[in-house]
C-alpha positions in Angstrom: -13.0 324.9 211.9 -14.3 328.1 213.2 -16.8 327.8 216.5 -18.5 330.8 216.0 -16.6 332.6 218.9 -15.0 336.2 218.8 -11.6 336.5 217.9 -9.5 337.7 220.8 -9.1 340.7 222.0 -12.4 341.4 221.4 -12.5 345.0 221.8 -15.1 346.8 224.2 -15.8 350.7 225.1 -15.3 351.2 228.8 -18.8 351.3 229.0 -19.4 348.5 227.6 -16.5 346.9 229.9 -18.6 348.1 233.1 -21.9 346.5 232.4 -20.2 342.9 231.3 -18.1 343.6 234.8 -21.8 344.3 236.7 -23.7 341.5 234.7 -21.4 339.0 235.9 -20.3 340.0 239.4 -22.5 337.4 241.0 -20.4 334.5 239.6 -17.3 335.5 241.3 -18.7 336.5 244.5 -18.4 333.4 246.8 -21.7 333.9 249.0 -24.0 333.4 245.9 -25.0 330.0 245.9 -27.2 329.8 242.7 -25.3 331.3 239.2 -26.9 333.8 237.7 -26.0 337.3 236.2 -26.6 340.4 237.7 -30.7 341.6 236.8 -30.7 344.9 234.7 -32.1 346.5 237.4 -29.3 345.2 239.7 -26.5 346.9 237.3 -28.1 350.0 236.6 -28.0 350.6 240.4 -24.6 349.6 240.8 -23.3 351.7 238.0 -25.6 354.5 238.9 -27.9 354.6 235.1 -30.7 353.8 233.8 -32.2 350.3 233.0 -32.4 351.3 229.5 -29.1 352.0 228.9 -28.0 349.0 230.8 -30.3 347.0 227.7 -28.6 349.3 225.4 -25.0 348.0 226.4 -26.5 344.4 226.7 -28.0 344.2 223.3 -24.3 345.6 222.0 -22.4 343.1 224.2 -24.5 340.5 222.6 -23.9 341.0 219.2 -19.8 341.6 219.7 -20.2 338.3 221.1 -22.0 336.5 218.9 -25.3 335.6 221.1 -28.2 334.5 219.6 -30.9 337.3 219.6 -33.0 334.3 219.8 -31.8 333.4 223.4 -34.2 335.9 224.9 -34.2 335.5 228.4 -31.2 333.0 228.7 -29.2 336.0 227.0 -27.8 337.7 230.3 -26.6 333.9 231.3 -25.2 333.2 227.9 -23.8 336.9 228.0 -22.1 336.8 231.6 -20.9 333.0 230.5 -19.1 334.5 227.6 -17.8 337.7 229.6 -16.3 335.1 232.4 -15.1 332.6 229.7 -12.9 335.7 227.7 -11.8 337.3 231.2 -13.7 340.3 229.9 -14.5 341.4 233.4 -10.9 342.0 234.2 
C-alpha cells in the first residue's frame, strides 16, 4: 500500500537543502521549549535572502514532499516534520 510519502532519496538542490535545514533548526535546538519551525522571516535572516525567496523554496519543498497545498498555515509544521522525519536537514 503506498502512504503517499516520497520515495527515498528524495533529491533536493542545495538550496533547497538550506531552507528545510533553517525551517527546522528549532526542533533540534534543546533551549526551545514549544516546536515550531523556523518563521520565514527567521530563515531569510539566517541564510542572508529574502522572504520571498525563502516562500519560493518552501512552496518547492512542499510539493517534493507531498504537502497539502491546502495546509496553509500548518504547512511550515507539516514541512519541517517531514524534513526531520527523512533526515533531510543532515
Amino acid at each position: 500500500a503506498r502512504t503517499g510519502r516520497p520515495k527515498a532519496p528524495l533529491s533536493l538542490t542545495d538550496d533547497e537543502r538550506e531552507v528545510a535545514r533553517a525551517l527546522a533548526a528549532p526542533y533540534r535546538d534543546p533551549s526551545v521549549k514549544a516546536g515550531r519551525p523556523a518563521t520565514r522571516a527567521e530563515v531569510a535572516k539566517d541564510l542572508a535572502i529574502s522572504e520571498r525567496t525563502v516562500q519560493r523554496r518552501l512552496d518547492t519543498l512542499a510539493f517534493k514532499l507531498k504537502i497539502d497545498p491546502d495546509a496553509k498555515r500548518e504547512r511550515p509544521r507539516l514541512i519541517a516534520e517531514r524534513v526531520l522525519e527523512l533526515g533531510l536537514d543532515r
